[in-house]
Backbone bond lengths (Angstrom), bond angles and torsions (degrees), N, CA, C in turn:
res aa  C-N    CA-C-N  psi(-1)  N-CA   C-N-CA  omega(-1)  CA-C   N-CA-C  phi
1 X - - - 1.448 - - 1.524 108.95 -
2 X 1.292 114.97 125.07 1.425 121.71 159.58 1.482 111.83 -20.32
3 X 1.675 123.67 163.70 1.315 132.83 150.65 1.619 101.70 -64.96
4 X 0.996 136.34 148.67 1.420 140.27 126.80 1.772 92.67 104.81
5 X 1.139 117.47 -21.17 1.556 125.97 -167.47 1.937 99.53 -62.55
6 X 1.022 115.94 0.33 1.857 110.94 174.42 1.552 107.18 -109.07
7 X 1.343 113.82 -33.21 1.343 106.70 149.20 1.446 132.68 -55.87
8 X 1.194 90.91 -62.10 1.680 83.26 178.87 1.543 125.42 -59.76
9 X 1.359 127.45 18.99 1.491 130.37 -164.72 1.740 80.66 -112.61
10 X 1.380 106.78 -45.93 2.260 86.20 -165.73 1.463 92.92 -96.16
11 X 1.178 106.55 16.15 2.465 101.84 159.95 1.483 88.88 -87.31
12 X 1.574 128.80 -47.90 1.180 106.11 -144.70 1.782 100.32 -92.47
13 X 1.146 120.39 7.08 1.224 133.82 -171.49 1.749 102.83 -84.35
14 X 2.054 96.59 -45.27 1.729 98.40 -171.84 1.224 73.21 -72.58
15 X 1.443 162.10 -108.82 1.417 152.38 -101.76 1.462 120.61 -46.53
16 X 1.456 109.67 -27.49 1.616 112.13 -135.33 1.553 66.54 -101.22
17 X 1.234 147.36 -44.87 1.847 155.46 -145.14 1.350 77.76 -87.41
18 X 1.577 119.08 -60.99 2.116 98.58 -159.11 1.482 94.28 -60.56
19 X 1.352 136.97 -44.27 1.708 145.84 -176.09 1.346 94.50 -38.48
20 X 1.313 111.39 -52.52 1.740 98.99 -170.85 1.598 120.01 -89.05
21 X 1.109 106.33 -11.24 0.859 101.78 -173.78 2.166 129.10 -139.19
22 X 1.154 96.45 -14.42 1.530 129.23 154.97 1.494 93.45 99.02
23 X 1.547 92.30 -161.46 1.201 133.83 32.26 1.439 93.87 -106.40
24 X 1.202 128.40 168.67 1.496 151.72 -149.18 1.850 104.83 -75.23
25 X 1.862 101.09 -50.82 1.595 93.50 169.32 1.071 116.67 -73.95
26 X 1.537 140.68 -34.81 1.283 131.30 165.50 1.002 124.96 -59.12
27 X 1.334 132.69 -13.85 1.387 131.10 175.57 1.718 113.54 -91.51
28 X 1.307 119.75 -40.01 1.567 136.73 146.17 1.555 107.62 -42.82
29 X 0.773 133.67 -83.18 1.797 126.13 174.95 1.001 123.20 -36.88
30 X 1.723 128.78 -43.06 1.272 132.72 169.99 1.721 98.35 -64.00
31 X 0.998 133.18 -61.49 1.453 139.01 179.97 1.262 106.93 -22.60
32 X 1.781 107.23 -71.86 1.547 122.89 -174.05 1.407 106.81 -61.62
33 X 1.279 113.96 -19.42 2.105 83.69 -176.60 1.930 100.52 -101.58
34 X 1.664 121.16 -2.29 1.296 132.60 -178.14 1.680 77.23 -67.45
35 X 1.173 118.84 -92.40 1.538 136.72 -160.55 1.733 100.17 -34.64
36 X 1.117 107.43 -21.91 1.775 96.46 177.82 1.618 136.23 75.83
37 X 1.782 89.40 -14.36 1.524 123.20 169.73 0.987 123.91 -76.73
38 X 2.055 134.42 130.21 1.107 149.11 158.72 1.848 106.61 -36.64
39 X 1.257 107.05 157.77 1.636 112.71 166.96 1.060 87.98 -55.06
40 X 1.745 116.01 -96.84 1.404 100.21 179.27 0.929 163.84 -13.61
41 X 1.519 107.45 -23.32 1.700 103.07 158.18 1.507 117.69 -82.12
42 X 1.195 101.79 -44.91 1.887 100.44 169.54 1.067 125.89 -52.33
43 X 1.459 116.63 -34.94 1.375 119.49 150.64 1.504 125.85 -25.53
44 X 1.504 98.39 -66.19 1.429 103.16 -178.65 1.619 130.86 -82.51
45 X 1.356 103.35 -14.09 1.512 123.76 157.68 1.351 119.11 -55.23
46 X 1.774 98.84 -61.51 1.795 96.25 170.24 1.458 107.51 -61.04
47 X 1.269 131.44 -57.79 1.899 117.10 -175.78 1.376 112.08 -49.66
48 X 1.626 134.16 -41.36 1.160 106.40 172.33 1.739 122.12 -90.88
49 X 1.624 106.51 56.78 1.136 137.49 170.76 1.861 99.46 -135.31
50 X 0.880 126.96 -0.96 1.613 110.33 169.44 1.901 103.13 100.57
51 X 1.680 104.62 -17.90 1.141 101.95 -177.86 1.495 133.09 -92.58
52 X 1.197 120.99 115.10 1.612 100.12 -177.75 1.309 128.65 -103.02
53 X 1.681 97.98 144.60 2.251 80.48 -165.59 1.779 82.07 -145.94
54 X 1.143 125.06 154.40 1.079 120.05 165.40 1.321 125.14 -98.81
55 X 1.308 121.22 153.55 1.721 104.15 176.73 1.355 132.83 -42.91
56 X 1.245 115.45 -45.63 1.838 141.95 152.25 1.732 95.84 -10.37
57 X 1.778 89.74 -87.26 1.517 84.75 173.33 1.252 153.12 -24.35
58 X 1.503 114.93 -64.55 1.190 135.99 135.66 1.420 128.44 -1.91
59 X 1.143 111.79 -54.28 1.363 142.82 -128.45 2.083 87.88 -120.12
60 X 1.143 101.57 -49.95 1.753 105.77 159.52 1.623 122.08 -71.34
61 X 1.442 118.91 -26.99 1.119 129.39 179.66 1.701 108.02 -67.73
62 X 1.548 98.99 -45.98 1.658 96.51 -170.60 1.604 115.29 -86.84
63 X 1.378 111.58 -5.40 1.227 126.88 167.42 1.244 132.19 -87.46
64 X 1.494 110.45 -5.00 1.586 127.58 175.48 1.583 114.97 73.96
65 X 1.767 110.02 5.18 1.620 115.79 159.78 1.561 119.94 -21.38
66 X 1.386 72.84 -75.82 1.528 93.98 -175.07 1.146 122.46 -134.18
67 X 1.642 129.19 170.80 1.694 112.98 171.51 1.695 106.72 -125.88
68 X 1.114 90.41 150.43 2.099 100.30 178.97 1.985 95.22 -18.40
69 X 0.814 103.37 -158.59 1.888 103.76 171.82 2.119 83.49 154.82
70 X 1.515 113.17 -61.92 1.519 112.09 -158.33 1.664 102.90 -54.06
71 X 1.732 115.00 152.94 0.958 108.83 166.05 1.652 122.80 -60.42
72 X 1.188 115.71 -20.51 1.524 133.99 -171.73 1.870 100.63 -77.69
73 X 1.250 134.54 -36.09 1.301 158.04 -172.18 1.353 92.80 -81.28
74 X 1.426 127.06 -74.32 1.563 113.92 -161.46 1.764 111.13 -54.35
75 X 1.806 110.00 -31.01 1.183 92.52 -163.62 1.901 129.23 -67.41
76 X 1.491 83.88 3.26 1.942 112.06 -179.05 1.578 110.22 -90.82
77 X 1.292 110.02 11.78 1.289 122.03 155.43 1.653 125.20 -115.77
78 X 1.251 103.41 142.96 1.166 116.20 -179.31 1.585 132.58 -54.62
79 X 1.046 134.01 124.41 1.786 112.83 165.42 1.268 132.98 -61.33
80 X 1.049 128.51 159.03 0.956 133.61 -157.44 1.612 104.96 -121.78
């Protein structure tokens, strides 16, 4: 077994429960520290996907500011 590979089974367990069930920044925060990635990099991951979001955003999303709402915003979410 990997290092760290028994952890990461009850992270991906809380993720998949906030996924179903939210709330939306807790489930986004758990996401962002799984992925291991800066805002900024997702940032730039989603733009070279067509999407633009700023870190700010982001950054309100995982804080429960605010939630996606623009048609341009939802498409930086996943399906379900």
């Amino acid at each position: 077994m990997r290092a760290g590979t028994r952890e990461q089974v009850p992270q991906r367990r809380e993720l998949d429960g906030l996924l179903d069930s939210g709330p939306f920044a807790e489930a986004l925060r758990v996401a962002i520290r799984e992925s291991g990635l800066s805002l900024g990099r997702i940032r730039d991951r989603l733009g070279g996907r067509g999407v633009v979001l700023s870190a700010a955003t982001l950054s309100y999303w995982q804080s429960g500011r605010s939630l996606p709402a623009r048609r341009g915003s939802l498409v930086a979410l996943p399906r379900a």
